[in-house]
C-alpha positions, 0 to 999 in steps of 0.5 A, a space after each residue: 256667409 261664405 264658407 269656411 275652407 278645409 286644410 289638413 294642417 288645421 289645428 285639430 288635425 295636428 293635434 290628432 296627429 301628435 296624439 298618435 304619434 305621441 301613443 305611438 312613441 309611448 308604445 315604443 317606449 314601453 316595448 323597448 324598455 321590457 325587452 331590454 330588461 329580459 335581455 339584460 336577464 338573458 346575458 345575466 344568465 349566460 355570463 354567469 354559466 361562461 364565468 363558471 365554465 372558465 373557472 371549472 377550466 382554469 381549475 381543470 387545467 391546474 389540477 391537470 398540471 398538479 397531476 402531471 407533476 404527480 405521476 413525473 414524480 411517481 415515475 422517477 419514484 419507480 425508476 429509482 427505485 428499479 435502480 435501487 433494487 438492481 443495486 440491492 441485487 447485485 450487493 447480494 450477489 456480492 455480499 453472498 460471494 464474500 460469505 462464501 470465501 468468507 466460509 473458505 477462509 475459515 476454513 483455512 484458518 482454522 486448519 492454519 490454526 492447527 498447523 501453527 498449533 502443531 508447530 508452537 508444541 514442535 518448537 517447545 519441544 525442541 526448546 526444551 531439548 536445547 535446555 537439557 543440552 545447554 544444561 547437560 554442557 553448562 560449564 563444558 566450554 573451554 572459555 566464555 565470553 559473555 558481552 552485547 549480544 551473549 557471544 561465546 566464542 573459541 569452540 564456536 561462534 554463537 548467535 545472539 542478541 536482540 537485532 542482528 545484522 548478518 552482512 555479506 561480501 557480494 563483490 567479484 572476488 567472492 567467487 575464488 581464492 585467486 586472482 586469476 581465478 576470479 577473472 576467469 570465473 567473471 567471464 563464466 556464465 551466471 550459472 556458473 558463477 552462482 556455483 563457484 565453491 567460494 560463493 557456495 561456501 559464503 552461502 552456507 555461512 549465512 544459512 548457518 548464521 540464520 540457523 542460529 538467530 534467537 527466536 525472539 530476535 529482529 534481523 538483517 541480511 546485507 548483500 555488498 559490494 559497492 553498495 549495500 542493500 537488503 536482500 528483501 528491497 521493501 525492508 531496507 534499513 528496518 529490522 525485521 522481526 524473525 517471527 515464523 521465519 517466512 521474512 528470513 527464507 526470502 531473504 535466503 532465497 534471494 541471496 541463493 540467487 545473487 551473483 557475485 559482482 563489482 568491487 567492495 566497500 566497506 564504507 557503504 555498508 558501515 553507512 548502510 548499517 549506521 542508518 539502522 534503528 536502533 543500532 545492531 547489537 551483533 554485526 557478522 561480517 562475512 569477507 575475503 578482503 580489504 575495500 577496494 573503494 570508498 563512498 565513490 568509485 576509483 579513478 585508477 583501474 587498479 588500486 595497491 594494498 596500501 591505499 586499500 588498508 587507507 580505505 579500511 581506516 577511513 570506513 572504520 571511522 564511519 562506525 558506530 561505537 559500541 557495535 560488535 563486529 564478529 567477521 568471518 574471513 575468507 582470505 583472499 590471495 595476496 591480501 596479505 594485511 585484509 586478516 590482521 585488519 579484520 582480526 584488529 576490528 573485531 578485538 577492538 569493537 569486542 567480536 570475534 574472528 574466524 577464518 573457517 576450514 573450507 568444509 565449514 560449517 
């Protein structure tokens, strides 16, 4: 019997073959499944640390931010507060400074305070001396008028009433007698002018006139020529209260100043004198003449006694009822009909008229 011949491709051999391969692949198969699942555990682990170092991170970085914004604040909170305490500063160097002046002016008005005190008891002295002199002559005086204001007149004039206006002739002529004076003295110098003895003579009747204002009285000084205004500009058409008389020296004081100028009219003054409220209750009118002008300048250089006395008439009809113009008439020469105008205004409003020496008062 013919043997049988070996291949290495028989079936057992195979077999075998696939056995192994099979034990190996199940080796394999077992190694892989083991090592991944420790890898798995691995990367478990390491996620976990990575995932909380983020958020310890993020928290970081918040907090970061959070304090940032913390010490920002805390920042602005100081600067404000060096800026308040540079304001605090300074309001107490100031607030110390007006303590001080504070503490000087009360010193002073205190010593203002014995000052008026001493000047109250002056005057209730004085008043009661008037008293006694006003009692010892009562029933004395040749005649007594008593009208709006408490006027007497004949032996003097005297001042009274509530509101006075005392008005003063500021024009050129004021400053002489004469025409041809006058002229002359317009072309003196202002010193000159201010001296002239019929200026002097008008400023002495107003400083009398002020003499005699009633304590408790209000009061206005008007200066005209072709306008009228208060001698203290600010209190144009008020009336002022005579109070110390520290309002009243002002006004006298500016007056001493002035300068004769320009021509006269009444009209102005009577419209100046009408927008005064409530309306004067004594007027005293000190004047040389008759107007020169209305409310407008002349168109003529010159200007006659007739058309003058018209001028007079038409400011007349401008005046208020029930005001009593005393006028004090300083004639002007070759004004003929300028006394028997101003003595016809005075009768007719219930004043009175003097024409005074030249040493009066």
């Amino acid at each position: 019997m013919a043997r049988r011949r070996f291949s290495i491709f028989s079936m057992s051999f195979l077999d075998v073959m696939f056995c192994g391969f099979g034990a190996v692949v199940l080796i394999f198969v077992l190694v892989s499944k083991q090592t991944d699942d420790e890898f798995k555990v691995i990367n478990k682990d390491r996620l976990s640390e990575i995932r909380l170092l983020d958020y310890q991170v993020q928290t970081g970085e918040k907090n970061l931010f959070q304090l940032q914004l913390v010490l920002d604040e805390i920042k602005q909170r100081i600067a404000d507060s060096a800026r308040k305490l540079l304001t605090t500063e300074e309001d107490i160097d100031r607030n110390r400074e007006d303590f001080e002046e504070l503490d000087a002016n009360s010193f002073a008005q205190i010593a203002h305070l014995n000052r008026l005190k001493s000047d109250v008891e002056t005057r209730e002295e004085e008043l009661k001396r008037l008293r006694a002199v006003e009692k010892a002559n009562k029933g004395k005086r040749i005649r007594e008028i008593a009208g709006a204001g408490d006027r007497q007149y004949l032996t003097g004039l005297k001042v009274g009433g509530k509101h006075i206006l005392i008005a003063m002739d500021t024009s050129a002529s004021m400053l002489d007698d004469t025409i041809v004076n006058v002229l002359r003295r317009r072309n003196m110098s202002e010193e000159r002018k201010r001296l002239a003895p019929k200026w002097q003579r008008a400023i002495r009747t107003v400083e009398w006139l002020s003499t005699q204002i009633p304590l408790d009285a209000n009061f206005q000084i008007y200066g005209f020529n072709v306008e009228a205004t208060s001698f203290i500009a600010e209190e144009q058409g008020n009336w002022i209260p005579l109070a110390e008389g520290r309002e009243l020296e002002q006004s006298l004081n500016v007056m001493r100043k002035h300068i004769p100028n320009k021509g006269t009219s009444l009209e102005n003054l009577i419209t100046a004198m009408s927008e005064l409220t409530p309306l004067p209750d004594n007027v005293y009118l000190i004047i040389d003449s008759l107007p020169t002008q209305g409310t407008k300048a002349p168109r003529a250089a010159t200007i006659s006694g007739k058309d003058r006395l018209k001028l007079f008439a038409q400011a007349l009809r401008q005046l208020p009822a029930n005001v009593p113009v005393n006028v004090i008439m300083f004639p002007m020469e070759g004004d003929l009909m300028a006394s028997a105008a101003y003595w016809n205004l005075a009768r007719t409003t219930g004043g009175s008229f003097l024409s005074p020496s030249r040493d009066w008062p």
